[in-house]
NUMIZA-746039 format. One record per atom (N, C-alpha, C, CB): residue number from 1; residue in one letter; x negated, y, z; atom name. Coordinates in nm, 3 decimals, m for minus. Glycine has a CB too. Layout:
BEGIN
+-----+----+---------+---------+---------+----+
|   i | aa |      xx |      yy |      zz | at |
+-----+----+---------+---------+---------+----+
| NUM |  A |       X |       Y |       Z | CA |
...
+-----+----+---------+---------+---------+----+
# end
This chain:
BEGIN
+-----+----+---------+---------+---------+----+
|   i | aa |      xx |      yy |      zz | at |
+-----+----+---------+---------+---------+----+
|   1 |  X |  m0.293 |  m0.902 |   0.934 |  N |
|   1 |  X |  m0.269 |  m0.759 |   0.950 | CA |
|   1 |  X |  m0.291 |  m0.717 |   1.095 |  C |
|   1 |  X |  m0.127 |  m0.723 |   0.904 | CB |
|   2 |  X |  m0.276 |  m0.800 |   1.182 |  N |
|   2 |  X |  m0.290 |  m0.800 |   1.300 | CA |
|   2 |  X |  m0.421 |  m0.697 |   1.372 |  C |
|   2 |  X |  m0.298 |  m0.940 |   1.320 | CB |
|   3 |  X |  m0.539 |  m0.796 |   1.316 |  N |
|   3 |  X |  m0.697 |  m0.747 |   1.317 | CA |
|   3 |  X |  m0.700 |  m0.616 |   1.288 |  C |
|   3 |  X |  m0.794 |  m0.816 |   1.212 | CB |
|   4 |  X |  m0.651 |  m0.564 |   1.173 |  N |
|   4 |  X |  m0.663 |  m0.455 |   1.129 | CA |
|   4 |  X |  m0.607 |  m0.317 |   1.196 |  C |
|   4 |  X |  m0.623 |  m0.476 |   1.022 | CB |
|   5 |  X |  m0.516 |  m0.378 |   1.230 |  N |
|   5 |  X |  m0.427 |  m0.260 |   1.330 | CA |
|   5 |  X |  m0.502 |  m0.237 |   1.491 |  C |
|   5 |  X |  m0.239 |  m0.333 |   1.365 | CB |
|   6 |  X |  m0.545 |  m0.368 |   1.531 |  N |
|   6 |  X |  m0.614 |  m0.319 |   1.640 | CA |
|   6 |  X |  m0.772 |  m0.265 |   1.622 |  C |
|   6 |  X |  m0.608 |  m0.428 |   1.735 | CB |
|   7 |  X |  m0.832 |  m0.251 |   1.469 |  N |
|   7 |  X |  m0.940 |  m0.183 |   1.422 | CA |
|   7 |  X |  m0.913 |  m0.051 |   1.465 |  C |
|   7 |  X |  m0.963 |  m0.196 |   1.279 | CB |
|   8 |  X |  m0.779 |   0.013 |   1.351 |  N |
|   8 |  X |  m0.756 |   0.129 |   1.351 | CA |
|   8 |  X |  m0.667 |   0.202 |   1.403 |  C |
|   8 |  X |  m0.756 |   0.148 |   1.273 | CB |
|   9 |  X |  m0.683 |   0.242 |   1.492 |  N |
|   9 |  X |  m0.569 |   0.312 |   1.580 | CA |
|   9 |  X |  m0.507 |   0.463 |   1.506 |  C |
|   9 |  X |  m0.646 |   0.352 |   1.746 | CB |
|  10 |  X |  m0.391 |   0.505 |   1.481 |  N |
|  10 |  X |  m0.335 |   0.591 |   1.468 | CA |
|  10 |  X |  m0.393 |   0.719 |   1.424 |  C |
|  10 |  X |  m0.285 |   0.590 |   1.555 | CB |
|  11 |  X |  m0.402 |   0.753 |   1.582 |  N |
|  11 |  X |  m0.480 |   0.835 |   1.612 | CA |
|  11 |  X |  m0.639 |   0.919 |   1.526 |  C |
|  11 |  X |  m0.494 |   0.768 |   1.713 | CB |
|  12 |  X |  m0.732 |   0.754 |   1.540 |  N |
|  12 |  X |  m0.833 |   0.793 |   1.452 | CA |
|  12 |  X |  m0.803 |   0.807 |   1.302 |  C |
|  12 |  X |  m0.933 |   0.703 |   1.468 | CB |
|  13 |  X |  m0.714 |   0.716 |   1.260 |  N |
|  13 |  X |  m0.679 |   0.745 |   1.093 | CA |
|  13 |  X |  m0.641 |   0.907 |   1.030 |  C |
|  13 |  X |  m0.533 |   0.649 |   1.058 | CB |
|  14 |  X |  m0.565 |   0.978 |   1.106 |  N |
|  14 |  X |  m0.522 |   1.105 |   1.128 | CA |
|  14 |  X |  m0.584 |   1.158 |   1.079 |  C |
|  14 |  X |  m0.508 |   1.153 |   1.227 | CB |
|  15 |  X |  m0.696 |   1.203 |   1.216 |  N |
|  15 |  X |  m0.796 |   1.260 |   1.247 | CA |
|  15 |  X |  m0.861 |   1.291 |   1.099 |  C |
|  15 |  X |  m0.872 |   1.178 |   1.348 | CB |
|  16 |  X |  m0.888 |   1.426 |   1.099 |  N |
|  16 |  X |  m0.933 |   1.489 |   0.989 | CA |
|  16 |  X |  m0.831 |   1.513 |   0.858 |  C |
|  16 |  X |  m1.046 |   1.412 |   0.954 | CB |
|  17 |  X |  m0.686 |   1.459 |   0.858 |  N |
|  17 |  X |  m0.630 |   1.532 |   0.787 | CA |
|  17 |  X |  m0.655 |   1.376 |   0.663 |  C |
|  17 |  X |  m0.703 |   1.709 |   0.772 | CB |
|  18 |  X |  m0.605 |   1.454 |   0.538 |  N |
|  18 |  X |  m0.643 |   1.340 |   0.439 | CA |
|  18 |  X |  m0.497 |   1.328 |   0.346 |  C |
|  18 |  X |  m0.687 |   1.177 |   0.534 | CB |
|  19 |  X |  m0.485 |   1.290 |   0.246 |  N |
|  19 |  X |  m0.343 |   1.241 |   0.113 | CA |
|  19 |  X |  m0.277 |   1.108 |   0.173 |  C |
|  19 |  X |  m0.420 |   1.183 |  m0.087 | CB |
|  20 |  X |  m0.134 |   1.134 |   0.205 |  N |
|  20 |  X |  m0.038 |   1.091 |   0.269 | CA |
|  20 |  X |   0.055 |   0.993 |   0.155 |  C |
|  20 |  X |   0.031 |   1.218 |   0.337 | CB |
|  21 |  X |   0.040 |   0.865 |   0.086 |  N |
|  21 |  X |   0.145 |   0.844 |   0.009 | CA |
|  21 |  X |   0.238 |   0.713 |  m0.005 |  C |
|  21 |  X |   0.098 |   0.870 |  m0.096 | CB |
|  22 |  X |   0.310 |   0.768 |   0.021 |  N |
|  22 |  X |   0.434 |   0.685 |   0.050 | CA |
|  22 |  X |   0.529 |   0.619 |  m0.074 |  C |
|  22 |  X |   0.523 |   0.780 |   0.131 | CB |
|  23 |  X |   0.482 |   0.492 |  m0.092 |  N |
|  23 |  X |   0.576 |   0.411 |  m0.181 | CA |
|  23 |  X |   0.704 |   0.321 |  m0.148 |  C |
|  23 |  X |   0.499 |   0.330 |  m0.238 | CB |
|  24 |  X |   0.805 |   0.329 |  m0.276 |  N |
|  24 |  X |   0.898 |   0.267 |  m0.216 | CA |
|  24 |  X |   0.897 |   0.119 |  m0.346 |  C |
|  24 |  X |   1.049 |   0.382 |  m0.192 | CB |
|  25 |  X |   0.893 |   0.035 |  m0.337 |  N |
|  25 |  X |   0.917 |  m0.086 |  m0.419 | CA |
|  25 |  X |   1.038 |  m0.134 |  m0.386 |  C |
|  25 |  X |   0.819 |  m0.191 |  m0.404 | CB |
|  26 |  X |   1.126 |  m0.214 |  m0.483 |  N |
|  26 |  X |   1.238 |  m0.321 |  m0.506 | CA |
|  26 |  X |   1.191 |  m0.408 |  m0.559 |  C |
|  26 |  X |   1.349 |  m0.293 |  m0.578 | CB |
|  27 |  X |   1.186 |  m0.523 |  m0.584 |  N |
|  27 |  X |   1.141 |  m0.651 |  m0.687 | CA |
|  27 |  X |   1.272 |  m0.677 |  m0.761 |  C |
|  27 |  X |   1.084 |  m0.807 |  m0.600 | CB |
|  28 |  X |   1.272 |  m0.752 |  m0.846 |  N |
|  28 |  X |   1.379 |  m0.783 |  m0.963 | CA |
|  28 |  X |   1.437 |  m0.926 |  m0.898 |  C |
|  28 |  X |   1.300 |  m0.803 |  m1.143 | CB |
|  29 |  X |   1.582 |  m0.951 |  m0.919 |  N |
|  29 |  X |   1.640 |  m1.047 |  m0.818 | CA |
|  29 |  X |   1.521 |  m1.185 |  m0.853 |  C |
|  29 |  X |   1.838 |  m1.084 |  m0.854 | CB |
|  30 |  X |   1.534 |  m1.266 |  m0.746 |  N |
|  30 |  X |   1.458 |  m1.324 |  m0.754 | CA |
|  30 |  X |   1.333 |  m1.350 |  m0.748 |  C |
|  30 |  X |   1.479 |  m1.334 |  m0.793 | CB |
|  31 |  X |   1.257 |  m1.242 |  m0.744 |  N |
|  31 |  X |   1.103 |  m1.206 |  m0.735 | CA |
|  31 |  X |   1.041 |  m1.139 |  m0.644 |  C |
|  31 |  X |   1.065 |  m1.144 |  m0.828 | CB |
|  32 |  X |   1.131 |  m1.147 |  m0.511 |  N |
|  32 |  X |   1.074 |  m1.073 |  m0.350 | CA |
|  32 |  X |   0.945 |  m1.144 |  m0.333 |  C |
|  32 |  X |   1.185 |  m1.108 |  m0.187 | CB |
|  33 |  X |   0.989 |  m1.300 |  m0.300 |  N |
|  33 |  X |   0.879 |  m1.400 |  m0.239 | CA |
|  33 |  X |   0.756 |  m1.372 |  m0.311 |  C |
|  33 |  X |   0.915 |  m1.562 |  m0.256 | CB |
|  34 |  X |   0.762 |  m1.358 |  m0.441 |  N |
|  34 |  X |   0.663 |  m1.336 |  m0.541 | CA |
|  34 |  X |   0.575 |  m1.231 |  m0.523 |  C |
|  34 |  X |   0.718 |  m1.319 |  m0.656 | CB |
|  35 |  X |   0.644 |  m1.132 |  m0.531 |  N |
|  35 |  X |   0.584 |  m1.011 |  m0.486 | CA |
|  35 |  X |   0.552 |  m1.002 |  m0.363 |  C |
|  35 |  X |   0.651 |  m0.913 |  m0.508 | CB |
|  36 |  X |   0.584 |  m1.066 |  m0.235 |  N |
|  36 |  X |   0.505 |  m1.085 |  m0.102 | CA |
|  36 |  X |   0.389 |  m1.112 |  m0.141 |  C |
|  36 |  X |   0.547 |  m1.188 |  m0.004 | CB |
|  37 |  X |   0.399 |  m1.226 |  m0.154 |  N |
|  37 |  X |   0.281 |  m1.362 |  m0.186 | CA |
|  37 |  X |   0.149 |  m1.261 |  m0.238 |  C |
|  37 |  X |   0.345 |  m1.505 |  m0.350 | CB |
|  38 |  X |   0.180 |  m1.179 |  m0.359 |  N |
|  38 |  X |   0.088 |  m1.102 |  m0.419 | CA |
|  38 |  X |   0.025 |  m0.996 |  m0.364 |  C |
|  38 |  X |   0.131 |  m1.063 |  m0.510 | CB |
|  39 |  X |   0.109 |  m0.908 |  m0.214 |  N |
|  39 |  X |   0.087 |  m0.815 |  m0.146 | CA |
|  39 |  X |   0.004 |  m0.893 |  m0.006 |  C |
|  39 |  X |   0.226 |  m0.735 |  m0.129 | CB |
|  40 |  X |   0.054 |  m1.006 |   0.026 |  N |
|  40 |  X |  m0.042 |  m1.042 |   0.075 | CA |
|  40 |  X |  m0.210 |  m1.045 |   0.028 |  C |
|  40 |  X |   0.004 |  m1.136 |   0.096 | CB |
|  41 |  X |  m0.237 |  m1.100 |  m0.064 |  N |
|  41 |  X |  m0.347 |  m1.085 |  m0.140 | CA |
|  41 |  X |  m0.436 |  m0.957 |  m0.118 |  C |
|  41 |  X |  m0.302 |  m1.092 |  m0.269 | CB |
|  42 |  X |  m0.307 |  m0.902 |  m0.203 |  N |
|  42 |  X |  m0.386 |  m0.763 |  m0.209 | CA |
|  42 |  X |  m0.431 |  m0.674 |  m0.094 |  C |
|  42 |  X |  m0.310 |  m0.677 |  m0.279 | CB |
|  43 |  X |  m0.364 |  m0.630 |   0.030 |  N |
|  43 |  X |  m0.352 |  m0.557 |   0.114 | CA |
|  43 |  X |  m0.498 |  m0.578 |   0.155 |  C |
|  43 |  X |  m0.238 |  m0.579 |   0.202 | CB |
|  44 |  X |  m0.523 |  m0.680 |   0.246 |  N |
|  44 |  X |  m0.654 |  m0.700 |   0.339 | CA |
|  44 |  X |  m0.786 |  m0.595 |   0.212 |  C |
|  44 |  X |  m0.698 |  m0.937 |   0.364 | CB |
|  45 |  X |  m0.744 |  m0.596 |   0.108 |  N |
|  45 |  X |  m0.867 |  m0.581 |   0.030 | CA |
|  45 |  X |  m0.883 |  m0.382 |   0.004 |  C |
|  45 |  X |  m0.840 |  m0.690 |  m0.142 | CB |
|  46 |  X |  m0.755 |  m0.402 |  m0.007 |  N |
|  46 |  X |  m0.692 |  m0.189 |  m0.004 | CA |
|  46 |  X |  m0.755 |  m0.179 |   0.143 |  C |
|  46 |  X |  m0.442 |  m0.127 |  m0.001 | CB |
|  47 |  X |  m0.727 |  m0.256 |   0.269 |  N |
|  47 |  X |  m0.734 |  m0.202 |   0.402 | CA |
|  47 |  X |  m0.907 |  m0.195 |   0.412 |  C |
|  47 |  X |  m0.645 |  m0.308 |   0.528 | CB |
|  48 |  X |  m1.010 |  m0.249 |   0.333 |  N |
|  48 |  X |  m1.136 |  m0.259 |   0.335 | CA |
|  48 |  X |  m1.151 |  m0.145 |   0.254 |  C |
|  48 |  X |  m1.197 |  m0.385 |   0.295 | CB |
|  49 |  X |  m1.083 |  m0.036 |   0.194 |  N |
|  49 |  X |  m1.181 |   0.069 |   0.072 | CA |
|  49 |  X |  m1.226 |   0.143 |   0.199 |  C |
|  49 |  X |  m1.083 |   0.192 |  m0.081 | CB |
|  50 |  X |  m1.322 |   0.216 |   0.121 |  N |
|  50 |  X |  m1.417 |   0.291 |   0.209 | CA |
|  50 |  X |  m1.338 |   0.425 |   0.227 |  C |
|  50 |  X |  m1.574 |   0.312 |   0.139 | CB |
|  51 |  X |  m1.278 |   0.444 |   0.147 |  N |
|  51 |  X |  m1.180 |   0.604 |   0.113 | CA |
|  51 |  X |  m1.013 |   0.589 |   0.234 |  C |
|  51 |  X |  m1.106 |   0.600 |  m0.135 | CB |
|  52 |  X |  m1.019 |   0.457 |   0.264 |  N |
|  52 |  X |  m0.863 |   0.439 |   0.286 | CA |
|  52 |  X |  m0.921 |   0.450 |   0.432 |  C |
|  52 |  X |  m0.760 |   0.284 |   0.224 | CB |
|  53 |  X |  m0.777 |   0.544 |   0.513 |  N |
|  53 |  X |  m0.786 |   0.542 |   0.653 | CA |
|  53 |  X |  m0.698 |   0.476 |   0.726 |  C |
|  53 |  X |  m0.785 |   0.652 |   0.699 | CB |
|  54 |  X |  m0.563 |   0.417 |   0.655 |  N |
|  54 |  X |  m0.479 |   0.366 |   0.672 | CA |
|  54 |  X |  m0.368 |   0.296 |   0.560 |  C |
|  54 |  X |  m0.451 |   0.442 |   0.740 | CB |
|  55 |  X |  m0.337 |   0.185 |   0.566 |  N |
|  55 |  X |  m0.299 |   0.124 |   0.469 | CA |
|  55 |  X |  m0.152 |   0.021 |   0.533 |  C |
|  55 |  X |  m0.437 |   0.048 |   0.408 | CB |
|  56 |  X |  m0.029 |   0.017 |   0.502 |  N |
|  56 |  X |   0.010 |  m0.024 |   0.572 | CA |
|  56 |  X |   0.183 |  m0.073 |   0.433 |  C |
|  56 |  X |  m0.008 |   0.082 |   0.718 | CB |
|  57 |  X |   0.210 |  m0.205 |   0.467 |  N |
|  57 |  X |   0.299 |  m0.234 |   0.379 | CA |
|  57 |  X |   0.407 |  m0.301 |   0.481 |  C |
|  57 |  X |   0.240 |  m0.322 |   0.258 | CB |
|  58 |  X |   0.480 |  m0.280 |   0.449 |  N |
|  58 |  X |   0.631 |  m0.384 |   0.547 | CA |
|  58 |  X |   0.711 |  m0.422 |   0.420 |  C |
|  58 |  X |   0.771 |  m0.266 |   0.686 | CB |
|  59 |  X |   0.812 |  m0.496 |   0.461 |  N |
|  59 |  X |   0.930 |  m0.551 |   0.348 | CA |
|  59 |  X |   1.064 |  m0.540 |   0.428 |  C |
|  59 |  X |   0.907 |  m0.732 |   0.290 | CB |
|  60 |  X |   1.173 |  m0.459 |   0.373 |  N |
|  60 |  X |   1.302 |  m0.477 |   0.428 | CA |
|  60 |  X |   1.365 |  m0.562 |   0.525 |  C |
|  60 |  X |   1.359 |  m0.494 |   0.349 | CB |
|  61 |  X |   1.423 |  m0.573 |   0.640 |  N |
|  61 |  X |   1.471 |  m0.675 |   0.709 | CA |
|  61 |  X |   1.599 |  m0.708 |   0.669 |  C |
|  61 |  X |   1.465 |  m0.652 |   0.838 | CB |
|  62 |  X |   1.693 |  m0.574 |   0.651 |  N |
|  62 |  X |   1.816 |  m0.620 |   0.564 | CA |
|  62 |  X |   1.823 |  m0.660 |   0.423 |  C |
|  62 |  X |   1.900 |  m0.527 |   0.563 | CB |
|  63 |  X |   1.698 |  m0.608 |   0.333 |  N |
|  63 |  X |   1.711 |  m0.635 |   0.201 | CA |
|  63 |  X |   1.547 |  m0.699 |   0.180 |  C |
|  63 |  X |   1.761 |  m0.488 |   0.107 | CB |
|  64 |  X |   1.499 |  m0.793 |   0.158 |  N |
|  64 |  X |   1.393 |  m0.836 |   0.191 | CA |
|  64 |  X |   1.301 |  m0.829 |   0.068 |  C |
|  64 |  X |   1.413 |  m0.960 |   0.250 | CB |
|  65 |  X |   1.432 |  m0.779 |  m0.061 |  N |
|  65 |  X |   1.398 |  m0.755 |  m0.192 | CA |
|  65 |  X |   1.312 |  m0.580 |  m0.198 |  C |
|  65 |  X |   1.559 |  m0.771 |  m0.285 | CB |
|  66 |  X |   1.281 |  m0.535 |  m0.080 |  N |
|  66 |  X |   1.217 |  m0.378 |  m0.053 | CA |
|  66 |  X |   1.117 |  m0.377 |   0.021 |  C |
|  66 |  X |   1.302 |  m0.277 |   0.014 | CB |
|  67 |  X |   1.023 |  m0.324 |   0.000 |  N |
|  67 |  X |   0.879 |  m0.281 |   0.035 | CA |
|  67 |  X |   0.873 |  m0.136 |   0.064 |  C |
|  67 |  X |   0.779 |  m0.311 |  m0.080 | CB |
|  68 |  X |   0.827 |  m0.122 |   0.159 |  N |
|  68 |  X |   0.788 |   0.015 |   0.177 | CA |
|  68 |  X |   0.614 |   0.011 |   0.214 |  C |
|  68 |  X |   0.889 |   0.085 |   0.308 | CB |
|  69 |  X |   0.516 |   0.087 |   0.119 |  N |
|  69 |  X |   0.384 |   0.132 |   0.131 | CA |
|  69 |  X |   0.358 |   0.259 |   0.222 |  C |
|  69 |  X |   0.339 |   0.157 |  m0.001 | CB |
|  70 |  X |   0.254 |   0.276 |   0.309 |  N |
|  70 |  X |   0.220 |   0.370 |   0.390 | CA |
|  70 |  X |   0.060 |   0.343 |   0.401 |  C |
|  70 |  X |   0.306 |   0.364 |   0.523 | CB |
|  71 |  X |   0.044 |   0.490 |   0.315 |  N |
|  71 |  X |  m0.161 |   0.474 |   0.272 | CA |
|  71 |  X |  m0.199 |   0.606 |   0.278 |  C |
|  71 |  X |  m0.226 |   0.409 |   0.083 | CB |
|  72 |  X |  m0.267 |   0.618 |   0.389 |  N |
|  72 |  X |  m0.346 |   0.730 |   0.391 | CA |
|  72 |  X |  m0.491 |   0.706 |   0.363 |  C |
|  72 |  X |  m0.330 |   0.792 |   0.514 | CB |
|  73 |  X |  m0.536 |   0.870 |   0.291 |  N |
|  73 |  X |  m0.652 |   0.833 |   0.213 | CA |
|  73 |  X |  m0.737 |   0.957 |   0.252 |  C |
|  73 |  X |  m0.623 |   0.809 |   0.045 | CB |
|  74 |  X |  m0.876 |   0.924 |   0.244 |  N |
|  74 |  X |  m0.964 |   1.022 |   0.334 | CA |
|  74 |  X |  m0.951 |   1.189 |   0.215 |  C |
|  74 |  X |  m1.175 |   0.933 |   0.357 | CB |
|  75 |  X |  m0.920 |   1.111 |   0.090 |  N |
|  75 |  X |  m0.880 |   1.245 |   0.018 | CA |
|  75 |  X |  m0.822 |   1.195 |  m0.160 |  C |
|  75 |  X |  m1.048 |   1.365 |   0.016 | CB |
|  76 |  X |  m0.802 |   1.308 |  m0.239 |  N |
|  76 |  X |  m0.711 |   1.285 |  m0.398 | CA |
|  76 |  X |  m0.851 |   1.179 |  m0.438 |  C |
|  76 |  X |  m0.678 |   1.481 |  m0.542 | CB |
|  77 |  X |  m0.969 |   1.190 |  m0.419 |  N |
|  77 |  X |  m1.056 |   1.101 |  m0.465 | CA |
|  77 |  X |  m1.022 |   0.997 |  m0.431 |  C |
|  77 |  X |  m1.169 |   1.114 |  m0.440 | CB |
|  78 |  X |  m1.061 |   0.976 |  m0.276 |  N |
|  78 |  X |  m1.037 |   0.831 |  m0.246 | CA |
|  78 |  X |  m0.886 |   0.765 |  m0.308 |  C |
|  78 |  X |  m1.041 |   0.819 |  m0.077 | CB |
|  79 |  X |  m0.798 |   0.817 |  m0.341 |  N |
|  79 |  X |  m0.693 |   0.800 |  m0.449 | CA |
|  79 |  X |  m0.668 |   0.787 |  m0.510 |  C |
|  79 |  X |  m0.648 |   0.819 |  m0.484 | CB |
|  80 |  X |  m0.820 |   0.790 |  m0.592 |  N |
|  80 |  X |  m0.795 |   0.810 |  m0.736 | CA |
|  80 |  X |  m0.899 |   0.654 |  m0.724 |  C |
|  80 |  X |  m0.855 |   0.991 |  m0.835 | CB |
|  81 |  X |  m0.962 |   0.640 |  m0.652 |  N |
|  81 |  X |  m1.071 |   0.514 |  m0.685 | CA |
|  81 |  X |  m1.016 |   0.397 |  m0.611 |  C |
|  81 |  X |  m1.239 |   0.542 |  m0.629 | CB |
|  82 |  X |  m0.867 |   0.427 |  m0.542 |  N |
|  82 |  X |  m0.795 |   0.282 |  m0.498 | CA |
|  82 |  X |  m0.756 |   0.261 |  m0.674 |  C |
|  82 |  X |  m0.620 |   0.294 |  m0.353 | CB |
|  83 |  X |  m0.712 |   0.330 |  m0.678 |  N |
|  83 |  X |  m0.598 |   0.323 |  m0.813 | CA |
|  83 |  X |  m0.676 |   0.249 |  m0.937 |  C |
|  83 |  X |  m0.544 |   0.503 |  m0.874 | CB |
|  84 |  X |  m0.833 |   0.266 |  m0.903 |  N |
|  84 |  X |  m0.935 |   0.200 |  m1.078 | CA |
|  84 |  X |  m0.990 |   0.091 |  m0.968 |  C |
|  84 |  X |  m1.117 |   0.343 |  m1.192 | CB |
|  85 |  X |  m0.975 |   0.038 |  m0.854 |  N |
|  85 |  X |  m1.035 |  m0.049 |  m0.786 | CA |
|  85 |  X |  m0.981 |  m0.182 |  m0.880 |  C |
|  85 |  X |  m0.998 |  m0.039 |  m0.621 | CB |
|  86 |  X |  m1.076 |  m0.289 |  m0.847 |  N |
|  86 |  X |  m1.069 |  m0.396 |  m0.890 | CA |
|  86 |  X |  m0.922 |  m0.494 |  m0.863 |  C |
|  86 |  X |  m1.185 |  m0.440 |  m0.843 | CB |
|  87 |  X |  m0.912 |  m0.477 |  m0.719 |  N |
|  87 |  X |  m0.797 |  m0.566 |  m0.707 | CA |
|  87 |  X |  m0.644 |  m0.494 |  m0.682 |  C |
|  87 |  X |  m0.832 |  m0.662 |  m0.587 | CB |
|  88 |  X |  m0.673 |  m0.380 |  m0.733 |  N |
|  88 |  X |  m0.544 |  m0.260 |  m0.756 | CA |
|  88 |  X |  m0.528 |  m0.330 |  m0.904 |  C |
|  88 |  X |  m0.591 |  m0.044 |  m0.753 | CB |
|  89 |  X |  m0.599 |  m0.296 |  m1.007 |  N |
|  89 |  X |  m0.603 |  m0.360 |  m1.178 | CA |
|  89 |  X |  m0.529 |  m0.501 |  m1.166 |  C |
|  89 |  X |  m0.791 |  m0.395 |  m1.250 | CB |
|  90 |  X |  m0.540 |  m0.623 |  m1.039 |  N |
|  90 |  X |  m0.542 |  m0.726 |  m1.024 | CA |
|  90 |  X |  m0.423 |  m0.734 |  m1.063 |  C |
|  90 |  X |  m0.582 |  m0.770 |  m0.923 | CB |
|  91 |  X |  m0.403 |  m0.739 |  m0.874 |  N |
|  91 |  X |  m0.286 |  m0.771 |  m0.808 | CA |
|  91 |  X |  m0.151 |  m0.685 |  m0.856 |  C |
|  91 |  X |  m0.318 |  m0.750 |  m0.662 | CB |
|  92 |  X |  m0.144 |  m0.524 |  m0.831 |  N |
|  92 |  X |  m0.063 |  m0.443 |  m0.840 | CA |
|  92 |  X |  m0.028 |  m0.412 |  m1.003 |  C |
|  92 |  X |  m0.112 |  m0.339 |  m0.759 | CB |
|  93 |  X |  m0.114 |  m0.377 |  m1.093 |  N |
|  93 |  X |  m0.075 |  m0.357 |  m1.253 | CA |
|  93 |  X |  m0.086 |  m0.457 |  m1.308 |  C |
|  93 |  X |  m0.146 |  m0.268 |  m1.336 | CB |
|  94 |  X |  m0.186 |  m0.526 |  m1.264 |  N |
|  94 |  X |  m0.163 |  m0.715 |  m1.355 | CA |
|  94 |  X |  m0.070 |  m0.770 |  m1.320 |  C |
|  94 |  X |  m0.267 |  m0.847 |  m1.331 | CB |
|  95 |  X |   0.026 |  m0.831 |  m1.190 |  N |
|  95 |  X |   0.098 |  m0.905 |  m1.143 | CA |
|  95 |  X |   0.218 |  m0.867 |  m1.070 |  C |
|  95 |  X |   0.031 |  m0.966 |  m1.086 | CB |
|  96 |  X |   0.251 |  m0.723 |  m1.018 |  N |
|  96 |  X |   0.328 |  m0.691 |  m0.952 | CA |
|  96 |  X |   0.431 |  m0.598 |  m0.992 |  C |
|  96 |  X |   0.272 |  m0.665 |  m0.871 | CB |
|  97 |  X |   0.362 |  m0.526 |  m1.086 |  N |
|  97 |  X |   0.438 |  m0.429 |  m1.133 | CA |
|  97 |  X |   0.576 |  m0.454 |  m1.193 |  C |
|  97 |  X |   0.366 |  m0.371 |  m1.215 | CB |
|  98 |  X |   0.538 |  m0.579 |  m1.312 |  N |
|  98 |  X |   0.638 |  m0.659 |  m1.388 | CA |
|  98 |  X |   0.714 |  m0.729 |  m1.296 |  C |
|  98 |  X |   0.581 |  m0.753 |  m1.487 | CB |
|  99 |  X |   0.758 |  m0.737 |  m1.175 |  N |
|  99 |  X |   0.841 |  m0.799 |  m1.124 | CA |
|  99 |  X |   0.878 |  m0.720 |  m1.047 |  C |
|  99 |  X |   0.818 |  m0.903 |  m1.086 | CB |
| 100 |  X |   0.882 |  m0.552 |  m1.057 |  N |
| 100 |  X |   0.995 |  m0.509 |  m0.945 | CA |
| 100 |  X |   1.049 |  m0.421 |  m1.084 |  C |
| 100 |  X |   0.937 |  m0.406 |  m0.762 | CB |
| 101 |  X |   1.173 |  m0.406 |  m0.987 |  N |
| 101 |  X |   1.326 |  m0.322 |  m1.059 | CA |
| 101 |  X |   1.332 |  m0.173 |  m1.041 |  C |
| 101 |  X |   1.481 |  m0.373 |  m0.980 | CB |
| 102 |  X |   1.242 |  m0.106 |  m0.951 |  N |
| 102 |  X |   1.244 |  m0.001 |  m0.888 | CA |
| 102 |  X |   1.083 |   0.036 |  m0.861 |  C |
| 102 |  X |   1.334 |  m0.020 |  m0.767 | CB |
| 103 |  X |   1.029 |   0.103 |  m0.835 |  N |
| 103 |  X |   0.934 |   0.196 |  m0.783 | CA |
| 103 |  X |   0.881 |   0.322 |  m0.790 |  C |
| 103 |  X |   0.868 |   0.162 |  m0.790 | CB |
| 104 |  X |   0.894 |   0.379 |  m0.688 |  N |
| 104 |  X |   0.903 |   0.533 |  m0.621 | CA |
| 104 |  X |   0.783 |   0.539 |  m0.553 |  C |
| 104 |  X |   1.031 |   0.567 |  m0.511 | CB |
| 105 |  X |   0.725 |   0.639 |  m0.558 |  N |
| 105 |  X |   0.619 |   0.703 |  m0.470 | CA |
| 105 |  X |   0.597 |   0.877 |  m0.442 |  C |
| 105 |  X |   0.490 |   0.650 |  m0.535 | CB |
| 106 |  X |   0.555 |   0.893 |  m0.306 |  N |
| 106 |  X |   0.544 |   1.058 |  m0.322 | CA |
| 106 |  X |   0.413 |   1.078 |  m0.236 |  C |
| 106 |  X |   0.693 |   1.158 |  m0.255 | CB |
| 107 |  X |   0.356 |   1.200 |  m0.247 |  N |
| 107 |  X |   0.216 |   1.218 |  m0.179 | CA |
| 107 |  X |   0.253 |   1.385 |  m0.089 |  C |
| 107 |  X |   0.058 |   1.226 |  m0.330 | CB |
| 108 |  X |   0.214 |   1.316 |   0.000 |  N |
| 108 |  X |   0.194 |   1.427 |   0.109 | CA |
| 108 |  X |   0.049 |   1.484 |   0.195 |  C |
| 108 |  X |   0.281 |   1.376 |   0.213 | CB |
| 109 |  X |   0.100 |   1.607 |   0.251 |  N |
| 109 |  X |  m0.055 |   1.652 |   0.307 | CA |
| 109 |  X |   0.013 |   1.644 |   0.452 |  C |
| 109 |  X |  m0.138 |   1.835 |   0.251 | CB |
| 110 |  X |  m0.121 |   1.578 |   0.545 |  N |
| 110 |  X |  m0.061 |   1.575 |   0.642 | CA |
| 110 |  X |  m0.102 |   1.728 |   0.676 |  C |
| 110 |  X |  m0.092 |   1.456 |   0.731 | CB |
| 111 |  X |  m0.015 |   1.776 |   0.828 |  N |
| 111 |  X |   0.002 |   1.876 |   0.910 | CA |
| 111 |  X |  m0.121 |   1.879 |   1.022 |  C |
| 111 |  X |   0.142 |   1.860 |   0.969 | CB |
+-----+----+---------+---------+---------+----+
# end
């Protein structure tokens, strides 16, 4: 994740505006590590779409069983073609979904 952050600076991701959406995940007891393991996978491959300007996942420090997503997207398209991408189908509705207890998401326009 490292690489990637010093690709994209802030700043340029912004730039021009774009669909703001913010997820919240829990995993089901027992199934944090699991669901890392799988977000590892997946991420590097979301941070390569052509539509995505920013892509960004962390996991709880007090509850390690929580994820928080932060993905900005050049627009509702590019949103709509993470969502039918190949390793979205994979990772996230094939393997991830079934192991959390919780998930929330909301979409914003940036300012």
């Amino acid at each position: 994740m490292n690489d990637y952050a010093t690709q994209k600076s802030l700043s340029d991701a912004v730039n021009g505006g774009g669909l703001l959406v913010v997820a919240q995940w829990e995993a089901k007891p027992g199934e944090a590590d699991r669901v890392a393991g799988i977000l590892d996978r997946f991420l590097p491959e979301a941070q390569r779409e052509d539509g995505v300007k920013l892509f960004l996942i962390s996991r709880g420090k007090d509850n390690p069983a929580q994820f928080l997503f932060y993905e900005l997207f050049r627009d509702e398209a590019a949103f709509m073609a993470h969502q039918e991408s190949a390793h979205f189908k994979t990772f996230i509705a094939g393997e991830a979904l079934a192991l959390l207890a919780k998930r929330e998401r909301a979409q914003y326009g940036l300012l």
